[in-house]
N, C-alpha and C positions, 0 to 999 in steps of 0.2 A: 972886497970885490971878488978875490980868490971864492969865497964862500958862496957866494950866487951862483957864479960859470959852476961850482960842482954841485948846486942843487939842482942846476938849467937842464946838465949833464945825464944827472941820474930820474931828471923827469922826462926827456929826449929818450931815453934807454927802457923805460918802462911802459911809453907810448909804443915802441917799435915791437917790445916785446908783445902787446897785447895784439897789436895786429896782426902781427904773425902767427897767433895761436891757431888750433886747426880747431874746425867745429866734427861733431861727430852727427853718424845719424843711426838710430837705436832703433831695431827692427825686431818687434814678436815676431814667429813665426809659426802663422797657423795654419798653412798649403795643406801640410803634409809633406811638404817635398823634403829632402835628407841631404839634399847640397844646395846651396842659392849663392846667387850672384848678385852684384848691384851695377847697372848699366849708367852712364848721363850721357846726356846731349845737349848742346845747347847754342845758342845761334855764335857763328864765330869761333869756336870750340871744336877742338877734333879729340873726340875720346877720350873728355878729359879724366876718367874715370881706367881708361885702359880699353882697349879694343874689348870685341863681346864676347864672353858675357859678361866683361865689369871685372870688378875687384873680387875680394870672397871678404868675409866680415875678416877683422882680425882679434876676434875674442868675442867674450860675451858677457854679459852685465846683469844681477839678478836685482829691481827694484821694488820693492813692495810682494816677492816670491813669484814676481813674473821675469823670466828670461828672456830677456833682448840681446840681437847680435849686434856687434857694432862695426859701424863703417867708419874707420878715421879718413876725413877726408883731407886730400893736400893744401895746406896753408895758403899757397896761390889763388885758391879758387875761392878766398872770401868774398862776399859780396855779390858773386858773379850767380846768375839767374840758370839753373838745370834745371832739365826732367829727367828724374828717375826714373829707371824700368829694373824692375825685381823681376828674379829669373831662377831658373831650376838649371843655374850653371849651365849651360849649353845643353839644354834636356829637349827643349824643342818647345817649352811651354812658360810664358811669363804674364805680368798683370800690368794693369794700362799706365802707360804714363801719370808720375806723381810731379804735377811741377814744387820746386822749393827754390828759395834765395838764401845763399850762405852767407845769412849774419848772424846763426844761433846753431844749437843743436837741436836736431828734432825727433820726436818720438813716431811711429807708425808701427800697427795690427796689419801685418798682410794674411789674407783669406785670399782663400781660392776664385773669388769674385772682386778681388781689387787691395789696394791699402787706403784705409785710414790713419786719419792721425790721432793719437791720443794721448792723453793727461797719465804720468805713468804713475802718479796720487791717487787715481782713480782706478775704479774698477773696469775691464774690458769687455764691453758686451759686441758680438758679432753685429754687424750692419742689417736691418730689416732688404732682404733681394725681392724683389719683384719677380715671377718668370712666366715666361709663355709658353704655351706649346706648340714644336713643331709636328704634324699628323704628314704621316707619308704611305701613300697606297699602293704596296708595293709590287709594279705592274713585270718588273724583272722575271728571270729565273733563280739569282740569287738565295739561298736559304737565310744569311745573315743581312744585313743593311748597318753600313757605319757611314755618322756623316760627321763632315769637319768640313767648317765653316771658319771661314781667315776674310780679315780685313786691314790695309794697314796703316802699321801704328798702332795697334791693336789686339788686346789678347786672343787668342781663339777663343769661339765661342761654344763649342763642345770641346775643348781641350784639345794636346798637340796631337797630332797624328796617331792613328789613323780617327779621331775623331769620339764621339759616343755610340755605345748600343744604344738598342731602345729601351727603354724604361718598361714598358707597357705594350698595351695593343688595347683599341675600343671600336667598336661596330657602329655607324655612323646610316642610315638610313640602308641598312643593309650590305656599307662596305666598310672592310676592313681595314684599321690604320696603325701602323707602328706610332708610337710616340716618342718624341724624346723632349725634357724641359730645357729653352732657352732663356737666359737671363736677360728681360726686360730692358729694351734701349732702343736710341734713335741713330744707332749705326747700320749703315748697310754690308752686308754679309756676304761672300761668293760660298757657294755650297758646293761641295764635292762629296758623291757618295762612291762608297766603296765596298767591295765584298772580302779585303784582303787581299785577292788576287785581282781582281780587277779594278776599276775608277772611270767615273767620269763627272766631266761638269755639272752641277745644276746650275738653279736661276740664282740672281740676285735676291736677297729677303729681307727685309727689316725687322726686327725682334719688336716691335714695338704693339704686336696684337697675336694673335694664335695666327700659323698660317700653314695652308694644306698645300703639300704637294703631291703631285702623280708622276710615279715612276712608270717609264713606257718599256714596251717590250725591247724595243732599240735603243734601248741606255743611253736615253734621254729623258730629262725630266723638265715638268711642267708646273708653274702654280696653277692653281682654283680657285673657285669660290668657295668658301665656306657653306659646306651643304647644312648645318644649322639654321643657318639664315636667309630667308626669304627673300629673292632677288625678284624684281619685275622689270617691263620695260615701259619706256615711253614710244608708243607707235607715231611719228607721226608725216602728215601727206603732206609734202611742201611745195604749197603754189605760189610760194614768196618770188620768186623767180632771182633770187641772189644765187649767185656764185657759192656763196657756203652757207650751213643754218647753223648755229649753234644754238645751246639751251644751256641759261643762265637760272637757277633754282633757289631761292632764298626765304625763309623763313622769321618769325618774331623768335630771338633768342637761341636759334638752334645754328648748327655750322649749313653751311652751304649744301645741297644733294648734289652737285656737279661741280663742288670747289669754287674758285676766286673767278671774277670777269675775265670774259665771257663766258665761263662753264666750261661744257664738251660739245665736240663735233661728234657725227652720227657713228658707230662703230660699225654697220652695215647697212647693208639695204636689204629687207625682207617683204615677198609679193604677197600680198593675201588678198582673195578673192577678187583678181586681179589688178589691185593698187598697190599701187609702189608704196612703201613706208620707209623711214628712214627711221632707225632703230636707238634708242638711247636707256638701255640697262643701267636700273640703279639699285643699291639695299634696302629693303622695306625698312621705312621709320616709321611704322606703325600707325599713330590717326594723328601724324603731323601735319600739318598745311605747309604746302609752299607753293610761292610764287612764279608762273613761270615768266623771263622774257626770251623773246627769240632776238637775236641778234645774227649779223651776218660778220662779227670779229672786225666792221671797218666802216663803222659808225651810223648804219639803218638796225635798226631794232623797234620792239615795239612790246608792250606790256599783254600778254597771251592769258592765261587764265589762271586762278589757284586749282591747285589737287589736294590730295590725302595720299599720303605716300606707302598707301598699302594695296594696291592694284597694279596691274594693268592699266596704261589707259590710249586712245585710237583719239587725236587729233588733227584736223586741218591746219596747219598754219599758212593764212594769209590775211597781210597787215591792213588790206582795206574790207575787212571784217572781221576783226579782231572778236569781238563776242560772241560769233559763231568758232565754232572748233571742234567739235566732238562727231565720229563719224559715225555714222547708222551701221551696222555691219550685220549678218545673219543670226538676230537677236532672236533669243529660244525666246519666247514670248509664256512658253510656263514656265520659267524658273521665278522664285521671288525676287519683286525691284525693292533696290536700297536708292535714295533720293537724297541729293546733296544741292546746296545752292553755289553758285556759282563761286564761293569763296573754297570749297571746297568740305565745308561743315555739313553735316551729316544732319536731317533734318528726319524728322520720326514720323511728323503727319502733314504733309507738304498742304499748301494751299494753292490757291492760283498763281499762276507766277512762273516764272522761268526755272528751270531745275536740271540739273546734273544727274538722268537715270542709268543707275549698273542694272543689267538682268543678266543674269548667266555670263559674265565674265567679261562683256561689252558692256560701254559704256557709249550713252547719248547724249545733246540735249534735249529736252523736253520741254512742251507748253503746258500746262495745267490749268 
């Protein structure tokens, strides 16, 4: 009986010791930075890691001739769910939260675009980045331009203070643009340009496409349009007699031209040759078709016409003649007509029949 209670004893004792054990977390470092920190947080947790910036490694580990620092973490916190934030030791600049649960030890590659995790067996190849460009026209007095861009919870996006120069400069339909590259994401960003001795706000931007801004002479800044790409508008006269008109755009296989139901409302009103139009600005998609419905956002709508989303185009909308739409306007009568069917398809030798004519930059219906 003696003999059990001291085996019961010494398996009781080897249990407790295993849970106690601390797990480690082994960090290449490839910043560049020359101090780093390790931050957590976690829900119910107060710094379990140490106020910011974290711990610092307490040694370093070489596997396979790659150098890892190592973070021993405290025995307490097995199990328990952190995100890590790796940091340039209170430098101003760290990389996105890495969530981990400590039940093991783990391996991560921090780059200056984030930490992965990796097989320390294996070889270490840098993450493929994506990036976009931001074009800035710089409308200042300024001779320099730094911008830094913070979101939070989030690393900077041109790095810490005061931000990036530009990379470049490119001539864009005759204007001028600094560039600088942004790494590719669905985070929103507050921008702040800077000349060193001055600052102010920009807009909000999303990294998730190239995107232009214009610096104003009043250090202010403005996005654009991407002078690349071809913008047109939807003109159109609305004798619907609703309270509001929206326009809903939908095509076979393509995303929406005005987004999810209902679309957009009118973004102004513009008089031409004395009718009112109420204005709806889209990107050219080139000889895609879509669909238009007009809708009033509170449940009258009605199915309006197909287009080709490379024009211009001058419509009527009103729902108890929905098949007429297209308005006659000061049509140069010698320019060449291009003739489309009512679907919006682009027809080469029309026959009789109802038809969709552009001449010189209006567009009508026609009889034939």
């Amino acid at each position: 009986m003696k003999k059990i209670f001291t085996s019961l004893t010494c398996a009781l004792a080897l249990t407790s010791l295993a849970a106690s054990a601390q797990h480690t977390i082994f960090i290449n470092n490839q910043t560049g930075w020359q101090a780093t920190a390790l931050y957590a947080w976690g829900d119910g947790l107060t710094d379990p890691l140490g106020g910011w910036p974290g711990m610092t490694a307490s040694g370093s580990e070489t596997v396979n001739g790659v150098v890892f620092e190592k973070y021993a973490i405290p025995a307490d916190l097995n199990d328990k769910a952190l995100n890590l934030i790796y940091n340039n030791n209170n430098g101003g600049s760290q990389l996105k939260d890495m969530p981990v649960t400590l039940d093991k030890d783990y391996y991560f590659a921090a780059f200056g675009t984030g930490m992965v995790s990796v097989d320390p067996n294996e070889p270490i190849t840098p993450p493929v980045i994506e990036y976009n460009t931001l074009f800035v026209n710089n409308g200042t007095s300024w001779t320099d331009v730094c911008v830094y861009a913070w979101a939070d919870g989030q690393p900077e996006l041109f790095g810490g203070w005061p931000g990036a120069t530009a990379k470049g400069s490119e001539n864009i339909e005759g204007v001028n643009y600094l560039t600088y590259d942004m790494q590719a994401g669905s985070t929103a960003y507050n921008l702040i340009f800077n000349s060193g001795a001055e600052q102010f706000d920009g807009p909000v931007i999303t990294p998730d496409a190239d995107v232009f801004v214009k610096l104003n002479p009043d250090n202010t800044a403005t996005v654009i349009n991407d002078p690349r790409v071809k913008y047109y508008t939807i003109y159109i006269e609305d004798k619907t007699g609703w309270d509001d008109l929206y326009v809903y755009a939908w095509g076979d296989g393509v995303p929406e031209l005005f987004g999810g139901w209902p679309g957009v409302a009118a973004t102004a009103t513009e008089t031409i040759n004395g009718v009112a139009y109420k204005t709806f600005p889209y990107k050219s998609a080139g000889e895609t078709v879509y669909n238009l419905i007009f809708n009033n956002n509170a449940g009258s709508q009605y199915d309006a016409l197909a287009i080709t989303a490379d024009r211009d185009w001058y419509i009527v909308a009103n729902p108890d003649n929905a098949a007429a739409g297209i308005e006659d306007m000061n049509v140069d009568n010698n320019a060449e007509a291009v003739y489309y069917n009512l679907h919006g398809i682009r027809v080469a030798n029309p026959d009789n029949g109802l038809y969709i004519e552009v001449r010189g930059g209006v567009a009508r219906k026609v009889q034939l």
